[in-house]
VONU-712679 format. One record per residue (C-alpha): residue in three letters; x, y, z. Coordinates in steps of 0.001 Angstrom, whole numbers, padded with zeros to 6 digits, always signed. Layout:
N
ALAXYZ...
# end
This chain:
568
UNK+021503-017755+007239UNK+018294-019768+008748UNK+015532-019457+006463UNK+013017-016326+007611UNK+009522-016074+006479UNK+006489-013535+006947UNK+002989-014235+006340UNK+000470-012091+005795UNK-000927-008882+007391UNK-002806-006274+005916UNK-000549-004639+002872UNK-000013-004868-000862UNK+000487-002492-004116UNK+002945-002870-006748UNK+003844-002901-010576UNK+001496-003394-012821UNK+003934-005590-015371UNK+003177-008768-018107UNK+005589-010572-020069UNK+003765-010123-023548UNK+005728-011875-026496UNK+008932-011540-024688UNK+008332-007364-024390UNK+007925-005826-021004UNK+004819-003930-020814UNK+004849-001772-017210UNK+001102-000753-016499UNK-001942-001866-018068UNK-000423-000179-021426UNK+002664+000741-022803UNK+004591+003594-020690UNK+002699+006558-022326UNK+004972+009691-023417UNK+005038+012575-021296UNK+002150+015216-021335UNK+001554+018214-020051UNK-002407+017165-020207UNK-004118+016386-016822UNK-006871+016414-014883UNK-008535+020132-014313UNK-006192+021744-016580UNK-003308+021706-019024UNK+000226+023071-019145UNK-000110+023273-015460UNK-003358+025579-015382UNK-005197+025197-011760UNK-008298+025847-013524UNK-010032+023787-016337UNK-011576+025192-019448UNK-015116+024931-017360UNK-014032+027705-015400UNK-013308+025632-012260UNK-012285+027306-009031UNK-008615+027517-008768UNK-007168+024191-006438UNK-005237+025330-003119UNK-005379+021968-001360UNK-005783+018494-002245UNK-007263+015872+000021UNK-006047+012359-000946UNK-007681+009860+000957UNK-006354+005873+000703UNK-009477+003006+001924UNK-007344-000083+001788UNK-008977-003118+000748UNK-011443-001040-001250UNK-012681-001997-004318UNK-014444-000323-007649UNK-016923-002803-007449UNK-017374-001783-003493UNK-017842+002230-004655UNK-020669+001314-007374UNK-022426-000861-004857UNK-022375+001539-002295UNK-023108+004653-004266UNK-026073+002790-006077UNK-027447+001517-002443UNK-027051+004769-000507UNK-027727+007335-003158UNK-027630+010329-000082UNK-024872+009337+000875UNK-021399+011188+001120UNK-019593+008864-001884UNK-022695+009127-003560UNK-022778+013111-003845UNK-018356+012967-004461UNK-019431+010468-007143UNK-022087+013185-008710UNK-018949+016053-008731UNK-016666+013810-010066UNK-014985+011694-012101UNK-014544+008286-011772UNK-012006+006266-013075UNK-013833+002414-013193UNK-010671+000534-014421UNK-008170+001831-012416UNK-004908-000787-010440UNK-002605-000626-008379UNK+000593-001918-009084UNK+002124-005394-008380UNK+002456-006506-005391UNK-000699-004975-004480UNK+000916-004117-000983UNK+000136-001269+001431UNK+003872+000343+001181UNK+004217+000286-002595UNK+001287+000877-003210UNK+001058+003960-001128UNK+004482+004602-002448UNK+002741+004930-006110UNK+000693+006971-005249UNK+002669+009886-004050UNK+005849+009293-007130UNK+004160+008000-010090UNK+006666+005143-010043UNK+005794+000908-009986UNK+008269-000716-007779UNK+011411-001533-010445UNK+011647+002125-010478UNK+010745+003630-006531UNK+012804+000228-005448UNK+009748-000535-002916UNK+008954-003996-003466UNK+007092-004513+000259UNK+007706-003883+003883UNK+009258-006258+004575UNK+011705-007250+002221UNK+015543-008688+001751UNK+018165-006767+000321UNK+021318-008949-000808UNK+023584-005550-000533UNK+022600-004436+002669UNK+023734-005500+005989UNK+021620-007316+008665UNK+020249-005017+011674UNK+022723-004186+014049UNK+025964-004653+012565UNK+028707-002792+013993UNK+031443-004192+011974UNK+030513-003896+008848UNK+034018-005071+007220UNK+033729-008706+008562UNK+029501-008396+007737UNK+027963-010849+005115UNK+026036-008857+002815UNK+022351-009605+002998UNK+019363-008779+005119UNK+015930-008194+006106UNK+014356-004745+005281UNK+011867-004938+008353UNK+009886-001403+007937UNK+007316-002704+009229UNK+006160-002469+013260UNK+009154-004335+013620UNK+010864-001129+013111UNK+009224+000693+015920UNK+010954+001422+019402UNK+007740-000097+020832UNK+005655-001686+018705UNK+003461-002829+021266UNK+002135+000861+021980UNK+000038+002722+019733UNK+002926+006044+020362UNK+005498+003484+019119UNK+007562+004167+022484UNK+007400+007942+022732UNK+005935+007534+025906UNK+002985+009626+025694UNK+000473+009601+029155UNK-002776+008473+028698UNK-002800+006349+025766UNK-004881+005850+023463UNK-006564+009003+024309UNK-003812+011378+024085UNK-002536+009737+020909UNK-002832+013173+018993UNK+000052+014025+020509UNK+002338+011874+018681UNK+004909+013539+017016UNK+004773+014494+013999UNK+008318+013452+012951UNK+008386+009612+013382UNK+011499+008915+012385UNK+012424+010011+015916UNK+010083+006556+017000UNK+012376+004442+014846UNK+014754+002265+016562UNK+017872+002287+014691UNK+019831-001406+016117UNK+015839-002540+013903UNK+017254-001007+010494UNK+019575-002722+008179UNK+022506-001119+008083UNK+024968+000204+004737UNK+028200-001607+004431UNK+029533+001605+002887UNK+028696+004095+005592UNK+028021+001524+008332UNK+024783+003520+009477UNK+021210+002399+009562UNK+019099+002866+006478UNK+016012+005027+007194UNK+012928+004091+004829UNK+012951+007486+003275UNK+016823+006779+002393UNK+015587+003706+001134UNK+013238+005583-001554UNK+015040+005714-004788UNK+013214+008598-006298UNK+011457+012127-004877UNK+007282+012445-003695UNK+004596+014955-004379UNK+005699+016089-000771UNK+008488+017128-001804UNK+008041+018839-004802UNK+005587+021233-002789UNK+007907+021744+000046UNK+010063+022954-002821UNK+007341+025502-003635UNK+006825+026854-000299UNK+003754+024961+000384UNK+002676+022725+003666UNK+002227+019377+003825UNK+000681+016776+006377UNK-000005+012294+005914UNK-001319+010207+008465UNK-000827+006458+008170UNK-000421+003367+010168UNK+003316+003039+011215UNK+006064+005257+012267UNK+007990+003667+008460UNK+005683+005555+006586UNK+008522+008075+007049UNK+009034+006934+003812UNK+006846+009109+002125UNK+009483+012228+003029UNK+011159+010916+000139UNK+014911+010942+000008UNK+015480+014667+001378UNK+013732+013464+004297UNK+011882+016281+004972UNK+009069+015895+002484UNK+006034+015664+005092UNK+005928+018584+007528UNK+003567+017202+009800UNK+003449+013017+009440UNK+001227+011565+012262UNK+001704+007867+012704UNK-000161+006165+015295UNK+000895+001887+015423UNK-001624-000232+014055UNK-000115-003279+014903UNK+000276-002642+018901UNK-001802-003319+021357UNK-005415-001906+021054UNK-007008-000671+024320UNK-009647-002082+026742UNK-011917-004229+025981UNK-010105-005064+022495UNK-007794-007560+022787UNK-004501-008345+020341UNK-003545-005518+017737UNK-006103-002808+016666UNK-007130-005383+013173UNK-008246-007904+014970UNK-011443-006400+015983UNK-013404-004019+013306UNK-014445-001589+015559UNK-011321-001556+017084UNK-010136-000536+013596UNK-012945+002329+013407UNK-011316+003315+016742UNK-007887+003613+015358UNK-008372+004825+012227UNK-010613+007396+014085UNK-007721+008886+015607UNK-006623+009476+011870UNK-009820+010960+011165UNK-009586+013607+013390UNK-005918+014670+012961UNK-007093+015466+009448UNK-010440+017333+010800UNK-007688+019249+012889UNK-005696+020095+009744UNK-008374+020977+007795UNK-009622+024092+010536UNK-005561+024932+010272UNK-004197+023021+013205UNK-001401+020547+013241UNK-002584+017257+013659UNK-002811+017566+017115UNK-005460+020231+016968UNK-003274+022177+019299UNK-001162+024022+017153UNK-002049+026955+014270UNK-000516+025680+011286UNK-001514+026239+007261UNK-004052+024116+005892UNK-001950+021486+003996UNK-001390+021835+000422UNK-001147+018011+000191UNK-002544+015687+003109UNK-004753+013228+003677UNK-004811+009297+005482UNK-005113+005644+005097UNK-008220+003813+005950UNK-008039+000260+007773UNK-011796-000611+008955UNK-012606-001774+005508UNK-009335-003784+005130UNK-009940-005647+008343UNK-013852-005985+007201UNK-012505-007998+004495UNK-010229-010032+006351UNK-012179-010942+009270UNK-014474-014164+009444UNK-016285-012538+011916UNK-016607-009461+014164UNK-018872-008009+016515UNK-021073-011138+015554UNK-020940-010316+012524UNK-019600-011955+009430UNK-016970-010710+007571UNK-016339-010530+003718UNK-018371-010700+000746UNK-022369-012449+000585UNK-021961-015762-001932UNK-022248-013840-004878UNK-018781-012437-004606UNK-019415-008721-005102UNK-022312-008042-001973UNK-020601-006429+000931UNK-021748-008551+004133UNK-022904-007737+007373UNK-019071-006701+008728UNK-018684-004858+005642UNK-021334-003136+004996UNK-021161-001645+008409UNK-017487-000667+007826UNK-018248+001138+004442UNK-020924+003479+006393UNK-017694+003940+009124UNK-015664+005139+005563UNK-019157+007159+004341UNK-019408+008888+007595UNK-015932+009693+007703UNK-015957+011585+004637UNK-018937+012835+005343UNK-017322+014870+008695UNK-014843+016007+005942UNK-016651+017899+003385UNK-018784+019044+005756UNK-015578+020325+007469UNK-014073+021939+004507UNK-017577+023715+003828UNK-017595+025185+006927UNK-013627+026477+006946UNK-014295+027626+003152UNK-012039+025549+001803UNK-014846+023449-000286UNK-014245+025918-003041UNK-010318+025106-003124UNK-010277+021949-002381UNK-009662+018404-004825UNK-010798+015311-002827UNK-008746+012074-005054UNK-010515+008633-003046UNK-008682+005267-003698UNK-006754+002347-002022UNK-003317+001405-001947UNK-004737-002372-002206UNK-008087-004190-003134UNK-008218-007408-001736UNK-008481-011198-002441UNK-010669-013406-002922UNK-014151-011275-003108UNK-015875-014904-003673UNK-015714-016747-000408UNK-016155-020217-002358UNK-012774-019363-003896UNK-010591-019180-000312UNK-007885-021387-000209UNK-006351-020974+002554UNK-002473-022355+002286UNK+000128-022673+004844UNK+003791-021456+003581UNK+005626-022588+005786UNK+005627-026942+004940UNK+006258-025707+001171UNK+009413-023748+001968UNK+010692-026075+004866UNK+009924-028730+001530UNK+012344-026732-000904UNK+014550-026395+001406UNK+015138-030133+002340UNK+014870-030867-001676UNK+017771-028144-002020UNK+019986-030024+000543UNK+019298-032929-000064UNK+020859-032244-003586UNK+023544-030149-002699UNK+025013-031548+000897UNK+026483-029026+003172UNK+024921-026025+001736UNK+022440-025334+004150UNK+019047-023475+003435UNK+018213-022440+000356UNK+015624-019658+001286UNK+017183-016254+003399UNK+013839-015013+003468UNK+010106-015098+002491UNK+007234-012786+001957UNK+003806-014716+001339UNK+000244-013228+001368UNK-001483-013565-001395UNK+001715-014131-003559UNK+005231-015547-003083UNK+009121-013697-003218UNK+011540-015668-002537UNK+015150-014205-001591UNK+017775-017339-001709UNK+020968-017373-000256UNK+022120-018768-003400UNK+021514-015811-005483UNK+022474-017372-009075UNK+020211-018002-011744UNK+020663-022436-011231UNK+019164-022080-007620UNK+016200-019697-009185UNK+015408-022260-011755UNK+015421-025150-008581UNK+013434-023233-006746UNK+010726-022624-009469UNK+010850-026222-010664UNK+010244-027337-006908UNK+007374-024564-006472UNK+005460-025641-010195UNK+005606-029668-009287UNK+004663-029047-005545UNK+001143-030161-004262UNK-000125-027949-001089UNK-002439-028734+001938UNK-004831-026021+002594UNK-008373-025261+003768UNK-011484-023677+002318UNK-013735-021014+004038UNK-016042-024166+005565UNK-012275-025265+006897UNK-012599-028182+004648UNK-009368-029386+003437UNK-008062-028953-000106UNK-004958-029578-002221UNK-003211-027028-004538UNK-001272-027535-007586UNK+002102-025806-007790UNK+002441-024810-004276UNK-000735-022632-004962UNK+000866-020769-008149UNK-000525-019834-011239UNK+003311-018168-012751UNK+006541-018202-011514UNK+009403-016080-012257UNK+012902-017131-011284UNK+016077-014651-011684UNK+016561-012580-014708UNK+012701-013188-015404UNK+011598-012077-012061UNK+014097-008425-013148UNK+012084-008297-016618UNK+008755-008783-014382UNK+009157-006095-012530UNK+011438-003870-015791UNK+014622-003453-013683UNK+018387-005053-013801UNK+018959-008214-012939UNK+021697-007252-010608UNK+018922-005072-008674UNK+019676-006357-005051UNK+015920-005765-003934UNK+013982-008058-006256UNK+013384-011174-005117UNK+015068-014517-006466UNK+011640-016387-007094UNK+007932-014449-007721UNK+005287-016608-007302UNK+002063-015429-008861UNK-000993-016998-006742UNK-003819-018462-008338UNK-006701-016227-007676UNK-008366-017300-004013UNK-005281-018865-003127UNK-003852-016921+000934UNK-000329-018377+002428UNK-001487-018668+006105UNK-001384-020749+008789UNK-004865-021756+010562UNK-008418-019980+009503UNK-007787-016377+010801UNK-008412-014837+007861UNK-010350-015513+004919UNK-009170-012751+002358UNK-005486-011290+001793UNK-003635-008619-000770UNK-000434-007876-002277UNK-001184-010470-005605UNK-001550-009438-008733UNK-005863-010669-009655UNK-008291-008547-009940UNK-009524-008645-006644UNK-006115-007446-005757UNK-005909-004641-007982UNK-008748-003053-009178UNK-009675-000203-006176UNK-011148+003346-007306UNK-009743+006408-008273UNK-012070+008637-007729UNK-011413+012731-008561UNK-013657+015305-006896UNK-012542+019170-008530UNK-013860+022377-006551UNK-017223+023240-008819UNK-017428+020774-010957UNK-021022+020116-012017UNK-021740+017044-013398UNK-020361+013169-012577UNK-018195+011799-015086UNK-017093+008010-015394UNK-014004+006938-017901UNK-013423+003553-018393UNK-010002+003549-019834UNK-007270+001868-018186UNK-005391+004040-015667UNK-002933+003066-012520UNK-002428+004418-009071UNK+000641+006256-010083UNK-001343+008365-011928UNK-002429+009684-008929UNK+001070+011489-007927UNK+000908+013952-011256UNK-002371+014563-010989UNK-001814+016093-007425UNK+000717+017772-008876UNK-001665+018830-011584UNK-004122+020283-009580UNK-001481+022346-007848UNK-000403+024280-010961UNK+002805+022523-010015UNK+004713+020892-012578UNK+004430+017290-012746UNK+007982+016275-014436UNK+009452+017523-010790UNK+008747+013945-009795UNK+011561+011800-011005UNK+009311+008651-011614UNK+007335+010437-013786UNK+010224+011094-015706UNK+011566+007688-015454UNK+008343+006177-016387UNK+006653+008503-018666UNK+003327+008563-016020UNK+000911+010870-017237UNK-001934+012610-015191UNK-005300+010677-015231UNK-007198+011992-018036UNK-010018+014586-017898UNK-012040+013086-020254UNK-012851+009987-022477UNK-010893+009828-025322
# end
């Protein structure tokens, strides 16, 4: 198989795991012991010993790219604004990560099971799988096992419109329209395909354990998501019917007049799209589909993802303005700034919303990210491209071993590396990671002056059974990859200067986004500092629901508790 590789777009979440004295700790501690305890109750109570109003809904709401650092400085700097007054009714959790990789998909993944990749099986969108069969197979008894889990755009029937090839009049205006069952906008000849049954694998067959969706479809309730590709089917879990009402308008196509290239290229472009989003959840919220044209229940569980301040991040420059962080690493700039008013104003129109339907008194508001991203300090960009270091293993495999072709099947490099061989045995790992460690890199700074990298850019590497202990699954687990590459921090694998800022690593940049819990009535603003991750999120919902949390089968798996109520 030729050697594949994808670099960088906006994604990342993962596992939070470190090899500590040979023991596998998954999370920032230990797996903590089940608990019935939670946020805004216990044993499953809706209401909290403060007399809280019981929860009906809860509106989970995902600004990619955001950090906790990005929530102070806002909140301190605009203390009218909308974070500022969720901030004083609720509680903020100031050392809160996502999981490793700090990609979109598991990280959004996390979210709604409790689980860190080794147990959901979501290591990215776009992936290799050395079970699976490639796209399109039709004879799957003569099929080499191995392919590329593309569910990404990639996957869409059109990627290049924002419907995904429904075919919907009047695009982007009429974009509400979209169904609300994307799987439908899926192109199945795009999906690898199961040597046992022979049939595609849908992303929500893919999931190896249930959602918070479906645990309150269970209990008769409604549920709505809006996110930025028709994949995100995903979150229906494995029943496939977790979502009710899953709006999924295409990032990655083409944005409309006078934006040119995808809608991330241009920030307000972004604000555009993720505008549409916006108002498929006002719609919910007065008890409309997404569409607004449709009665429905208000959702139980619903929400969206945020791009504008991803791409803010991203961007060297937009609307003549410059993207990023000012030279102190932790000041939004210009392109920023502006995009975290776009976020303020957004959830703004929702409270505001839910005040005026009456559902402020019944309603949880949970604000984080999927991803943070990296690096916040422009003078620490290093801008790398992949592709010489792979072509550079690959040659150094060969050369070694005549006749066996390309070591590498398949790459995934943003601000970290997986490598999926085509050798999958423990010798090629170990050549691949002693190639990687004693590999210098070209690359660029943020002034595009060039710079050289030590170890292809890497600060760890994991080859094999060390890359399953990473991530605390089996080393026969056919997702993982063959080779993880930890990044040193600043270090992004892409070609050019398009970008000065990526996720899906495991620093701090990457990792440390907000969790931020607004309850219905609660009085008084409450920060806890102790370590918590994104999964926490998913019982928590659950929590707040008076539904029971061990439903989720990652919380079972991985002992993930609700985030606390208070400092302990």
């Amino acid at each position: 198989m030729a050697p594949m590789s994808r670099t960088a777009r906006p994604r990342f979440l993962g596992a939070s795991a470190a090899i500590v004295g040979g023991a596998l700790l998954v999370g920032l501690t230990a797996a903590p012991s089940l608990a019935d305890e939670g946020h805004n109750g216990q044993n499953g109570e809706n209401g909290d010993r403060d007399g809280r109003t019981a929860v009906k809904h809860v509106l989970l709401l995902s600004v990619d790219g955001l950090h906790q650092k990005d929530l102070d400085w806002y909140v301190r700097s605009h203390p009218g604004s909308a974070m500022a007054a969720l901030a004083a009714h609720g509680t903020d959790y100031t050392q809160a990560s996502t999981p490793v990789p700090s990609d979109s998909f598991p990280g959004m993944v996390a979210q709604v099971t409790g689980g860190n990749p080794g147990t959901t099986g979501v290591y990215y969108d776009d992936t290799f799988n050395h079970a699976l069969l490639p796209a399109g197979t039709t004879n799957c008894a003569a099929a080499k096992p191995g392919a590329e889990v593309a569910y990404t755009e990639a996957a869409d029937k059109n990627q290049s419109s924002i419907d995904a090839g429904q075919g919907l009049s009047g695009l982007p205006g009429s974009i509400l329209s979209m169904t609300g069952t994307p799987a439908t906008l899926l192109d199945p000849a795009q999906l690898p395909v199961d040597p046992a049954t022979c049939k595609p694998v849908y992303p929500h067959q893919y999931i190896k354990v249930n959602t918070v969706f479906e645990v309150a479809k269970q209990a008769g309730l409604h549920t709505a998501w809006s996110d930025k590709h028709p994949a995100y089917e995903i979150l229906n879990g494995p029943s496939g019917n977790g979502v009710d009402d899953l709006f999924t308008p295409e990032i990655n196509s083409n944005a409309a007049a006078p934006f040119t290239g995808d809608w991330t290229k241009d920030n307000l472009a972004t604000q555009q799209y993720d505008g549409y989003k916006v108002k498929a959840v006002l719609n919910e919220i007065d008890g409309k589909d997404h569409s607004g044209a449709t009665a429905a229940p208000v959702p139980a569980i619903f929400g969206m993802n945020f791009q504008t301040v991803s791409t803010a991040q991203k961007l060297p420059t937009s609307e003549g303005l410059a993207g990023g962080y000012l030279a102190d690493g932790s000041t939004p700039g210009p392109l920023l700034s502006k995009a975290l008013d776009y976020i303020d104003a957004s959830l703004g129109a929702f409270t505001s919303e839910l005040k005026k339907t009456g559902h402020a008194g019944d309603t949880t508001i949970i604000l984080s990210a999927k991803h943070g991203q990296s690096p916040m300090n422009p003078a620490a960009l290093k801008r790398v491209d992949d592709g010489p270091i792979i072509a550079g293993l690959n040659a150094a495999w060969t050369a070694a071993h005549p006749g066996t072709g390309a070591l590498v099947a398949f790459s995934t490099d943003d601000d970290i590396m997986q490598l999926w061989l085509n050798d999958h045995t423990q010798a090629a790992a170990d050549f691949a990671k002693q190639y990687l460690a004693t590999h210098t890199a070209a690359g660029n700074t943020i002034s595009s002056a060039p710079v050289t990298v030590q170890a292809s850019g890497l600060t760890t590497i994991y080859a094999g059974e060390a890359v399953a202990k990473y991530y605390g699954t089996a080393a026969t687990d056919p997702r993982i990859p063959d080779v993880l590459g930890i990044a040193q921090t600043g270090v992004v694998y892409t070609g050019g200067t398009s970008k000065i800022a990526e996720h899906g690593g495991a620093s701090a940049d990457d990792r440390n986004v907000p969790i931020l819990v607004s309850t219905p009535g609660a009085k008084h603003a409450q920060r806890i500092g102790a370590p918590v991750e994104t999964t926490q999120i998913a019982p928590t919902i659950l929590n707040q629901l008076g539904l029971d949390p061990r439903a989720l089968q990652a919380v079972k798996i991985e002992g993930t508790k609700a985030l606390p109520a208070s400092q302990r």
